[in-house]
C-alpha positions in Angstrom: 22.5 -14.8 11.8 19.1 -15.9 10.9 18.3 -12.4 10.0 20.5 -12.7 7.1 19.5 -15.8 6.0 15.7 -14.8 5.8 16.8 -11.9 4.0 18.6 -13.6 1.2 15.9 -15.6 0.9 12.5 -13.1 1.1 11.2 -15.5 4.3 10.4 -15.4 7.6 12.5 -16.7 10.5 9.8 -19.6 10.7 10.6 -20.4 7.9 14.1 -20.7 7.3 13.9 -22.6 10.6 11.1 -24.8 8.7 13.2 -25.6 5.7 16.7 -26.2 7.5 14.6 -28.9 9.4 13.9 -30.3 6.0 16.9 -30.1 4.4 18.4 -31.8 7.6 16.3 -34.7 7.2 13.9 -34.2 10.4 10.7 -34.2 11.5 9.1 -31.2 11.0 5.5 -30.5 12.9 5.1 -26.5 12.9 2.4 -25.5 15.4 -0.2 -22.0 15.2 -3.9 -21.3 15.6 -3.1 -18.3 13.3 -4.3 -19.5 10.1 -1.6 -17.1 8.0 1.0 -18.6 9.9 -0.3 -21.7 8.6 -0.1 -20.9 5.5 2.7 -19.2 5.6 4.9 -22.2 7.3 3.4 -24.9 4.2 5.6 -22.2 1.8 8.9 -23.7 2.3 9.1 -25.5 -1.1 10.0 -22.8 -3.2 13.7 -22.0 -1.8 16.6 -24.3 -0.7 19.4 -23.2 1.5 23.1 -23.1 0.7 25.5 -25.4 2.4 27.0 -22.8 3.9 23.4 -21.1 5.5 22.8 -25.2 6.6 25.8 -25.1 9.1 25.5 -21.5 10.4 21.8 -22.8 11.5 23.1 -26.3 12.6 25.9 -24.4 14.8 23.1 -23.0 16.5 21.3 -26.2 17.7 21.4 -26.9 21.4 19.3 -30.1 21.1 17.1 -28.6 23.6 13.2 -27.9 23.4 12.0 -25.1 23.4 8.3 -26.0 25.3 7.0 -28.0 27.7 5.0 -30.4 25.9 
């Protein structure tokens, strides 16, 4: 599902992931030591996703975490 998203789109999973945490009106704090990845992530400002792409993602929340820190 996400697969399609970031296709329509010309992003990474990261991302999409990134910007649905946006639009949703969280907190967003992405984490890497790679500094393209860092880069990359701070490029979420150029795209918006649909209404419809928001509640395919947001069916996928769990409300879990994903590490243990």
């Amino acid at each position: 599902m996400i697969s399609g998203i970031t296709q329509a789109h010309g992003v990474s999973s990261a991302q999409a992931i990134i910007r649905w945490h946006l639009q949703a009106g969280n907190i967003c704090i992405p984490g890497s030591s790679n500094e393209q990845y860092i880069i990359e992530d701070y490029d979420v400002w150029d795209f918006e996703l649909t209404e419809d792409e928001m509640e395919q993602m947001t069916e996928l929340e769990r409300d879990e975490r994903f590490a243990d820190y």
